[in-house]
FIKOLZA-1660 file (N, C-alpha, C; in steps of 0.1 Angstrom, whole numbers, plus 5000, padded with zeros to 4 digits):
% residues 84
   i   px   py   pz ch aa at
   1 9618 0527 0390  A  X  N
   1 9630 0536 0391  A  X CA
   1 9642 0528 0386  A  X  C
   2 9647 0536 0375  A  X  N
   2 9657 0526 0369  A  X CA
   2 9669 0530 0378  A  X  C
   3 9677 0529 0377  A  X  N
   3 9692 0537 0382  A  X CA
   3 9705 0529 0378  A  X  C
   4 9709 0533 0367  A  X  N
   4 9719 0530 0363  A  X CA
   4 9724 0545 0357  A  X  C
   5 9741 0545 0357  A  X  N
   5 9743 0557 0347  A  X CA
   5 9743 0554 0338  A  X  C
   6 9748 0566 0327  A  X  N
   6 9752 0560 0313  A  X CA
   6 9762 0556 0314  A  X  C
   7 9765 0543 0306  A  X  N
   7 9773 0531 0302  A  X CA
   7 9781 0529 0313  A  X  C
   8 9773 0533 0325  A  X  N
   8 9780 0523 0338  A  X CA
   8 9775 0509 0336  A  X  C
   9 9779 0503 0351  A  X  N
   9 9768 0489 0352  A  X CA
   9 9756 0491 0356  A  X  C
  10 9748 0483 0353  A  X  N
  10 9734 0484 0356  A  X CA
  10 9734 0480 0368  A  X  C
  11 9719 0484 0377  A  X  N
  11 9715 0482 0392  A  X CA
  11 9719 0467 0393  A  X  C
  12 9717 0461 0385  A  X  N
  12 9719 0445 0385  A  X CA
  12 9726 0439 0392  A  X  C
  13 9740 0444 0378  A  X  N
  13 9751 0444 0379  A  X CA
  13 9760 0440 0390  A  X  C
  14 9755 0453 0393  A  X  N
  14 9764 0464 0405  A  X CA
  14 9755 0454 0420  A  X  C
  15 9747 0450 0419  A  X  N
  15 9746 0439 0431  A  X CA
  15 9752 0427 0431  A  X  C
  16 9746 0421 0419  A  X  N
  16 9757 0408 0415  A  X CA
  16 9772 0408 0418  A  X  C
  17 9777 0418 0414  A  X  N
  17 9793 0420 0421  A  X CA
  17 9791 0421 0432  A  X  C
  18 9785 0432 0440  A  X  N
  18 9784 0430 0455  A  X CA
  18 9782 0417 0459  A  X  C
  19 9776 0407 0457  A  X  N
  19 9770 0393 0460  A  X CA
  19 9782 0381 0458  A  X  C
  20 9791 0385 0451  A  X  N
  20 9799 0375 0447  A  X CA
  20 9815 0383 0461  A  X  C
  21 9815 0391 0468  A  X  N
  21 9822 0398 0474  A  X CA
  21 9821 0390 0490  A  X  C
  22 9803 0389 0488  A  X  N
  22 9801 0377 0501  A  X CA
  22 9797 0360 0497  A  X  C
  23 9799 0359 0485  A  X  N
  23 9798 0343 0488  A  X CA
  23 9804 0336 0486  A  X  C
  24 9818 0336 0489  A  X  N
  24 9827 0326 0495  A  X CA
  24 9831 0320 0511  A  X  C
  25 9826 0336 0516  A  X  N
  25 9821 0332 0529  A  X CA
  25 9806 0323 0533  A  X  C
  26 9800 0323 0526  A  X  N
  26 9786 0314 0525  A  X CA
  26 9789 0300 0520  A  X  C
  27 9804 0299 0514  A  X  N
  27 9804 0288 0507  A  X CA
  27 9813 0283 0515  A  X  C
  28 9820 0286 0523  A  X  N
  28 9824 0282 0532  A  X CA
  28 9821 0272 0540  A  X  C
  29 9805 0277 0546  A  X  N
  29 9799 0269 0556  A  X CA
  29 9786 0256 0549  A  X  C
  30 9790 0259 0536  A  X  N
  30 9778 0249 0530  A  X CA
  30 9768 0256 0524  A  X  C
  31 9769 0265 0522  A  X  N
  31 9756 0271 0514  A  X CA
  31 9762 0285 0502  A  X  C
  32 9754 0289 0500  A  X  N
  32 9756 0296 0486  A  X CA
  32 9740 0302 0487  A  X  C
  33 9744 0316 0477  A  X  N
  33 9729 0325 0477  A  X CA
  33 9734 0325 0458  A  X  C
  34 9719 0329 0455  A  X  N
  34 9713 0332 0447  A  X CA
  34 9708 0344 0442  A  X  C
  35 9711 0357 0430  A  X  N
  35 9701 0366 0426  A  X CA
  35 9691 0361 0422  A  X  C
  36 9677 0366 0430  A  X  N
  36 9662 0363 0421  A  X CA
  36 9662 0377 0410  A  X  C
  37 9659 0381 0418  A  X  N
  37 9656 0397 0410  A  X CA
  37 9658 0411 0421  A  X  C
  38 9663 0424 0413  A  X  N
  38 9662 0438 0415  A  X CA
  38 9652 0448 0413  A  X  C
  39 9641 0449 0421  A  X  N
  39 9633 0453 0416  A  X CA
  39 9631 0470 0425  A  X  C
  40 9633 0482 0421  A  X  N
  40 9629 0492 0434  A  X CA
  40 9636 0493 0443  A  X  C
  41 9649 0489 0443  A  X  N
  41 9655 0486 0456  A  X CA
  41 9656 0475 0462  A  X  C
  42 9648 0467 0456  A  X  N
  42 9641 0457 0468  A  X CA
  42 9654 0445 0460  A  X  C
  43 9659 0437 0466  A  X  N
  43 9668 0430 0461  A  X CA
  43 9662 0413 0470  A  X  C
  44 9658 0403 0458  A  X  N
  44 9653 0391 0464  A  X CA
  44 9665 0382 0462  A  X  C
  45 9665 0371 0471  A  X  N
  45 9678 0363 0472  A  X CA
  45 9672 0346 0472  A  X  C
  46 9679 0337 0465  A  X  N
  46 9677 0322 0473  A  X CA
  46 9687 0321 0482  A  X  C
  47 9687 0313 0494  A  X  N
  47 9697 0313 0499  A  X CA
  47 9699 0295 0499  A  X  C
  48 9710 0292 0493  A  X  N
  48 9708 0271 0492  A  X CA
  48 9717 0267 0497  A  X  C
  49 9717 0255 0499  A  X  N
  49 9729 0243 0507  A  X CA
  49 9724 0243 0523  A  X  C
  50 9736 0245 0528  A  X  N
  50 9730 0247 0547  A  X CA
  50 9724 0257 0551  A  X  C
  51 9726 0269 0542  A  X  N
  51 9714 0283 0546  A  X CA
  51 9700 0280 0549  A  X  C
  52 9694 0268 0536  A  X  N
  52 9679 0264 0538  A  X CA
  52 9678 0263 0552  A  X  C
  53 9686 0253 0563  A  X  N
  53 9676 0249 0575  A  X CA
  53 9684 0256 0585  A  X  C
  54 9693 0264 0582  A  X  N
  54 9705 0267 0590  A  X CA
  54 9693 0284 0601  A  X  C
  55 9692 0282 0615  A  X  N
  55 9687 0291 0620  A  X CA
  55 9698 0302 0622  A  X  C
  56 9706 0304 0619  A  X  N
  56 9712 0319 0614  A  X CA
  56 9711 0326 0603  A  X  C
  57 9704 0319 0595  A  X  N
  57 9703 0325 0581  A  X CA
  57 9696 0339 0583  A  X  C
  58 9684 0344 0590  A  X  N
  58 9680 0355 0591  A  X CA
  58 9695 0369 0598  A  X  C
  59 9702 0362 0605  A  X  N
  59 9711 0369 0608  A  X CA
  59 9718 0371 0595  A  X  C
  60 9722 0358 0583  A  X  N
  60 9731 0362 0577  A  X CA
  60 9728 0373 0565  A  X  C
  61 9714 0371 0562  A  X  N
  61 9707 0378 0557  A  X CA
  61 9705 0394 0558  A  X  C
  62 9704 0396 0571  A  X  N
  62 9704 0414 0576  A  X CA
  62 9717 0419 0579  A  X  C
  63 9726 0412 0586  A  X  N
  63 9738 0414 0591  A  X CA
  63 9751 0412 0576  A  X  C
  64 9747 0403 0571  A  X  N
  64 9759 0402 0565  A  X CA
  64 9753 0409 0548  A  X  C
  65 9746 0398 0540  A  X  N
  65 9742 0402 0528  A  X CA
  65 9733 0414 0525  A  X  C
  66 9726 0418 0535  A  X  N
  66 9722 0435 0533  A  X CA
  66 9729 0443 0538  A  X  C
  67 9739 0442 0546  A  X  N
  67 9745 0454 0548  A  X CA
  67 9758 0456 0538  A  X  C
  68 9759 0444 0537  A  X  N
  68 9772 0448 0524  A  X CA
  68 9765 0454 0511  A  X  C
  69 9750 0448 0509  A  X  N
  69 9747 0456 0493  A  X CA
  69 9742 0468 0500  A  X  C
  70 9742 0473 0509  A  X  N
  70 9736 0487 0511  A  X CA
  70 9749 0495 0510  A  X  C
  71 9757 0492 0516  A  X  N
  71 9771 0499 0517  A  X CA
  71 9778 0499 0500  A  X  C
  72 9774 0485 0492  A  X  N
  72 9782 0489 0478  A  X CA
  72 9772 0493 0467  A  X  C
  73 9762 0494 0472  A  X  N
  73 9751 0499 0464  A  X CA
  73 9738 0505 0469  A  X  C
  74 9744 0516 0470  A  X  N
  74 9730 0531 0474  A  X CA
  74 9717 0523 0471  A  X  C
  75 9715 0523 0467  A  X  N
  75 9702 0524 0457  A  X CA
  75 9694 0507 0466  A  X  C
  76 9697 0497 0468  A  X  N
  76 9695 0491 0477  A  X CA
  76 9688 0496 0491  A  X  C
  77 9674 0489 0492  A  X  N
  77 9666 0495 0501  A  X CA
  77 9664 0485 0510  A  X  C
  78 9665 0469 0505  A  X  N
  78 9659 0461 0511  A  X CA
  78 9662 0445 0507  A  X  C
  79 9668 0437 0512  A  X  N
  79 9669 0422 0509  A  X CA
  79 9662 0414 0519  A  X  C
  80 9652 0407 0507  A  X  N
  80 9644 0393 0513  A  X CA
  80 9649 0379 0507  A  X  C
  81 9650 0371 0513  A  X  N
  81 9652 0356 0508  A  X CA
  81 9637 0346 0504  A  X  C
  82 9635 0343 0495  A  X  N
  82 9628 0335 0493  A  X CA
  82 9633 0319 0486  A  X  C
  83 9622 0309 0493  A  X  N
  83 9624 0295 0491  A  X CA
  83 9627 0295 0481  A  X  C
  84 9638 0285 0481  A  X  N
  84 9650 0278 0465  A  X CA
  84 9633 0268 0464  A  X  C
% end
């Protein structure tokens, strides 16, 4: 399922911008996220610096970085983090 309009931004895109919206606040506390890939909705993330061992990262993960790309981008069904 592609979903981009014509000569909008691509699904990519339009997450990547979302992503850069929250990671100042990530960078804040020592860590910093990463786009892996867009695939169906499914949006994969690294999350690096203090996120690695940090036990709130699942919170920052559902609470912060999926609800913001669900709110700036429909099409967003789902963010997982996987090991940097």
């Amino acid at each position: 399922m592609k979903a981009t309009v014509t000569g909008g931004p691509s699904l990519e895109d339009r997450v990547r911008e979302a992503l850069e919206l929250i990671r100042p606040a990530i960078q804040m506390d020592g860590g910093d996220i990463r786009l892996e890939s867009v695939r169906d909705g499914r949006v994969t993330v690294s999350l690096l610096g203090t996120c690695e061992t940090c036990p709130l990262t699942p919170v920052t993960l559902r609470h912060g970085v999926e609800r913001l790309l669900k709110e700036r981008v429909p099409e967003v069904t789902e963010v997982v983090a996987i090991e940097a």
